[in-house]
C-alpha positions in Angstrom: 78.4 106.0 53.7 81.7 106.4 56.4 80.3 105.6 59.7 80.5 109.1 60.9 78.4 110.3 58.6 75.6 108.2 59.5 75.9 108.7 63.3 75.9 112.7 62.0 72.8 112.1 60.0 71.0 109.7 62.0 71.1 113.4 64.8 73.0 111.4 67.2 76.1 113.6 67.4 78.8 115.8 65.3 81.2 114.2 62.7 83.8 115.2 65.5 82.0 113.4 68.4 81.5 110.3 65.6 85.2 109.8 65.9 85.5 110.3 69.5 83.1 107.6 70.2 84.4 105.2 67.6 88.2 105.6 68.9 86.5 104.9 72.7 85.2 101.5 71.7 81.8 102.7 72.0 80.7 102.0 68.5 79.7 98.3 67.3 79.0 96.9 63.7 77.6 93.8 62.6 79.1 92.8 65.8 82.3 94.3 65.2 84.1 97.0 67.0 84.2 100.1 64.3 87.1 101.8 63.0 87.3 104.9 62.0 85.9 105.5 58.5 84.7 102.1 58.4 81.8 102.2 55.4 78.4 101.0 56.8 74.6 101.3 55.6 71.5 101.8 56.8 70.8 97.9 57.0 73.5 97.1 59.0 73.2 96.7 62.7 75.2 99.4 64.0 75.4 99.6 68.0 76.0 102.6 70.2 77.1 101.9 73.5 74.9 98.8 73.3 72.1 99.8 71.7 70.3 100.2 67.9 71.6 103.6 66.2 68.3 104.9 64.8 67.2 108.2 62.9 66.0 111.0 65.6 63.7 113.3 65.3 65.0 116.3 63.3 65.7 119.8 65.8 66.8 122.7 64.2 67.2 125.6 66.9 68.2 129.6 66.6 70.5 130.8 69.2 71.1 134.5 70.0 74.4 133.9 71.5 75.7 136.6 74.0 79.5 136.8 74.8 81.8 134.8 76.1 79.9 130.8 75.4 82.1 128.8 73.1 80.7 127.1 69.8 82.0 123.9 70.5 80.0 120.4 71.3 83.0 119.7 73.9 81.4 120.1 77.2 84.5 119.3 79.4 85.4 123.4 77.8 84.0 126.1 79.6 80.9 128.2 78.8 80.9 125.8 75.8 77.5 126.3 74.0 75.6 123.0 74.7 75.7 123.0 78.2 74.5 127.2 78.1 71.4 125.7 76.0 70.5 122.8 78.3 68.3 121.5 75.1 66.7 118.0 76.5 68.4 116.3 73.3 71.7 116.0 71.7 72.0 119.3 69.1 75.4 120.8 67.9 76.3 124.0 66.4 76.4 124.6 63.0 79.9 126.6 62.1 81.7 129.1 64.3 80.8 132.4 66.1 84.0 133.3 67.9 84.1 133.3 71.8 84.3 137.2 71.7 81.3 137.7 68.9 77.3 137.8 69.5 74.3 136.7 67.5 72.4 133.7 65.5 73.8 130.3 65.7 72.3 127.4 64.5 71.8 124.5 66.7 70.6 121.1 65.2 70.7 117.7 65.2 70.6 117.3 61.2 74.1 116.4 60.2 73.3 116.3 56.5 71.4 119.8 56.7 74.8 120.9 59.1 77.4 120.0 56.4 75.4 121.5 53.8 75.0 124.8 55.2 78.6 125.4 56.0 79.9 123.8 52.7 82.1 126.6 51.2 81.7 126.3 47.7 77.9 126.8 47.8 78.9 130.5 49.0 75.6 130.7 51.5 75.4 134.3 53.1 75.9 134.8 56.7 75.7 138.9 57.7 77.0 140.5 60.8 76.2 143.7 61.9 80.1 145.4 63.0 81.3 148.1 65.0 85.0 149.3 65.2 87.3 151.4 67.3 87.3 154.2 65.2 85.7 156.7 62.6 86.5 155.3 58.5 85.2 156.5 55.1 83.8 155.2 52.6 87.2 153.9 51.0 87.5 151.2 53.8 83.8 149.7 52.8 85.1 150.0 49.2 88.6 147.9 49.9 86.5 145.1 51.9 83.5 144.2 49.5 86.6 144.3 46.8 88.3 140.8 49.1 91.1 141.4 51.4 94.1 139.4 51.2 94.7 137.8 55.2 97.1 135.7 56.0 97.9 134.6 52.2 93.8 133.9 51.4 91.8 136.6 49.1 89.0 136.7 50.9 85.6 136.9 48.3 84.1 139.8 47.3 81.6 140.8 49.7 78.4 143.4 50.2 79.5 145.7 53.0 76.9 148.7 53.9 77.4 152.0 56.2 75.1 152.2 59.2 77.2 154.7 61.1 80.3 156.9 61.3 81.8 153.2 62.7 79.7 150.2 62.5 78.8 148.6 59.2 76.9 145.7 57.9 79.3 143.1 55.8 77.8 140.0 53.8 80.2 137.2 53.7 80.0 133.9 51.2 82.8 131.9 52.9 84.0 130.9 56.4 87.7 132.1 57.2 88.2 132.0 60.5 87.5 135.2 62.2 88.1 136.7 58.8 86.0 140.0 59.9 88.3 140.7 62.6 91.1 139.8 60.6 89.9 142.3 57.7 89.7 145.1 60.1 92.5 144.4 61.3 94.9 144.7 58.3 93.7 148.3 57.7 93.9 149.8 61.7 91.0 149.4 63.1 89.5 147.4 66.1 86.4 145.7 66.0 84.6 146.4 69.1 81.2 144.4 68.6 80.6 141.6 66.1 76.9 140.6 65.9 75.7 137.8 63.5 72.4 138.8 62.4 71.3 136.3 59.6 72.6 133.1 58.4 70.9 132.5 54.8 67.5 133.2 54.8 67.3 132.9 58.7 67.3 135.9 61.0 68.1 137.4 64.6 65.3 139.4 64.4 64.0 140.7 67.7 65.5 138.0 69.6 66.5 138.6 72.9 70.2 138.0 73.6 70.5 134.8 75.6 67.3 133.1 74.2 66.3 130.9 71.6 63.7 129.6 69.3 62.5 126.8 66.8 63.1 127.5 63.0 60.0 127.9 61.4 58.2 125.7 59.0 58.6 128.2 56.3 62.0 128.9 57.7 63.6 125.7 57.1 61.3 124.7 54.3 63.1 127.9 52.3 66.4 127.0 54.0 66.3 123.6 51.9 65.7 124.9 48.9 67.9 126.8 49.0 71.1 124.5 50.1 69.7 122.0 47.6 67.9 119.2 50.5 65.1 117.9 49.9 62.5 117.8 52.2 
């Protein structure tokens, strides 16, 4: 496998971060300063700043994140999310909730699990809970769960459900960026709140804006199964 890859699975850092600390020198094979994309395997002797790159413990970690922290594993950024966990070990998150949005985020160290998870063709449901600037009918819900054309993209067809005279609950299968927003958007209205509620089978549940938990046994047991790992 590319040597990012393995650094990813081995739960030592992000794909991203893999290349950061391969084009800083940091990163040693067989003796060798590593390039980026180099192919390595498990049986070679791979070096991180000096010492033996070996598999971690697995963390996976649910996030209700409030407003204004960053999904991003740069900590020289601002309110960026790993320094607002302050998790004893490396984790990352898993995809993007936008600076302005609240709600579930995974955090983990699994890079295999990571990739899976956010890989677009498998179409894995994420749901948000959405409120907007103003009153709409039903027609609106009926024009988004048909796809919306942003920004030259259809986006997919999608389950979108009233829960008031403006907020509704939308089901989305891919990962445009800020595509929710963006949906709005083209048809007038302003979202005013953007919570992520459940990301495949995982919820938000009761959890307390700001806090976090462990994913459950069953939790990520399901979660595999579902993505096609296995455990």
């Amino acid at each position: 496998m590319r040597i990012g890859k393995l650094l990813s699975n081995a739960g030592i850092c992000s794909r991203r971060d893999a290349n950061r600390l391969i084009d800083e020198g940091r990163v040693y094979v067989n003796g060798e300063r590593c390039i980026p994309g180099k192919w390595v395997e498990w049986t070679d002797e791979i070096l991180l700043d000096g010492e033996p790159v070996k598999m971690l413990e697995r963390i996976y970690i649910l996030l209700n994140k409030p407003k204004g922290i960053l999904c991003s594993s740069n900590r020289s950024l601002e309110n960026n999310i790993i320094d607002y966990l302050n998790y004893d070990a490396f984790v990352f998150p898993v995809g993007r909730l936008d600076k302005e949005s609240d709600g579930l985020i995974l955090m983990t160290n699994d890079g295999e699990l990571a990739n899976s998870v956010l890989r677009d063709e498998y179409e894995h449901e994420k749901e948000y809970l959405v409120s907007v600037d103003k009153e709409f009918d039903d027609d609106f819900l009926t024009i988004l769960s048909g796809g919306v054309e942003i920004f030259g993209t259809m986006t997919r067809p999608c389950t979108v459900i009233r829960v008031s005279h403006d907020t509704f609950r939308i089901i989305l299968s891919q990962g445009i960026n800020r595509q929710i927003r963006k949906m709005c958007k083209k048809f007038g209205y302003e979202v005013t709140r953007l919570k992520r509620i459940r990301i495949v089978n995982m919820k938000l549940g009761d959890l307390p804006t700001g806090e976090w938990r462990f994913v459950t046994a069953e939790e990520l047991e399901k979660l595999k199964t579902i993505i096609g790992i296995q455990s």
